[in-house]
C-alpha positions in Angstrom: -6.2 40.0 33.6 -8.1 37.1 35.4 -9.9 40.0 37.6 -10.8 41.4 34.5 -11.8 38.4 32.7 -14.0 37.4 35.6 -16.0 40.5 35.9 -16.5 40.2 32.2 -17.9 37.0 32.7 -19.9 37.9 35.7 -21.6 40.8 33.9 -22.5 38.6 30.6 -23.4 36.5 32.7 -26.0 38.9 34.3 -27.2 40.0 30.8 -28.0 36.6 29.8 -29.8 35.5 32.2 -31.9 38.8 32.6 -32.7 38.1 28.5 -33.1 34.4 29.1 -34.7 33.7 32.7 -35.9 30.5 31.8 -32.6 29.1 29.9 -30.6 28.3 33.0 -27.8 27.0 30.3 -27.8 29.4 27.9 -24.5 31.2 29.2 -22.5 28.1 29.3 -23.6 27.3 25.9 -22.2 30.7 25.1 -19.2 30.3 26.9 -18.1 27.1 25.2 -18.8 28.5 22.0 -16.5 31.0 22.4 -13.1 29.2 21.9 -13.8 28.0 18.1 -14.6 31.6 17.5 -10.9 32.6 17.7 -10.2 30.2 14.9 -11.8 33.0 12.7 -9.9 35.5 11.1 -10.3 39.3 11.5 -10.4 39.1 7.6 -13.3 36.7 7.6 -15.5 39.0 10.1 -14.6 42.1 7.9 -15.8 40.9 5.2 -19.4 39.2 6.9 -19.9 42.2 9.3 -18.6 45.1 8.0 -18.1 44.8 4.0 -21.1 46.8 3.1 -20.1 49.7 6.4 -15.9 49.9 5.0 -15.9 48.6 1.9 -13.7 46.1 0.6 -10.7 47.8 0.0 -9.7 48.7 4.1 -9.1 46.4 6.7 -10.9 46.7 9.8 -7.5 46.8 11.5 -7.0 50.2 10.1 -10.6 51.5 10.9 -9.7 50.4 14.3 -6.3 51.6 14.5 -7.5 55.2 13.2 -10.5 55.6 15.7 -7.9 54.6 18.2 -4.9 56.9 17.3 -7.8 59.7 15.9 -6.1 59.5 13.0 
């Protein structure tokens, strides 16, 4: 998981700065923005993200869980 995790990082890492050349701290800005944003709930994202896509009446759980399953 931590080999994972790094090459995650690495590779955002990469992207940012390709965007952002000149903003040498723009990708530790994003990483320590990242831990509040597991406070949010799926729910909460559903409904600012994806309400108009799914609706209101189906979690994105389930959309995930059927594109995963192919149900």
């Amino acid at each position: 998981m931590e080999t994972l995790q790094g090459h995650t990082q690495l590779k955002l890492s990469e992207y940012v700065t390709a965007l952002h050349p000149r903003d040498p701290l723009r990708f530790a800005h994003l990483l320590l923005s990242l831990p509040p944003l597991r406070n949010v709930r799926p729910r909460v994202v559903t409904q600012l993200f994806f309400r108009d896509l799914i609706g209101e009446a189906v979690g994105m759980e389930e959309i995930l869980q059927q594109m995963l399953l192919g149900e």
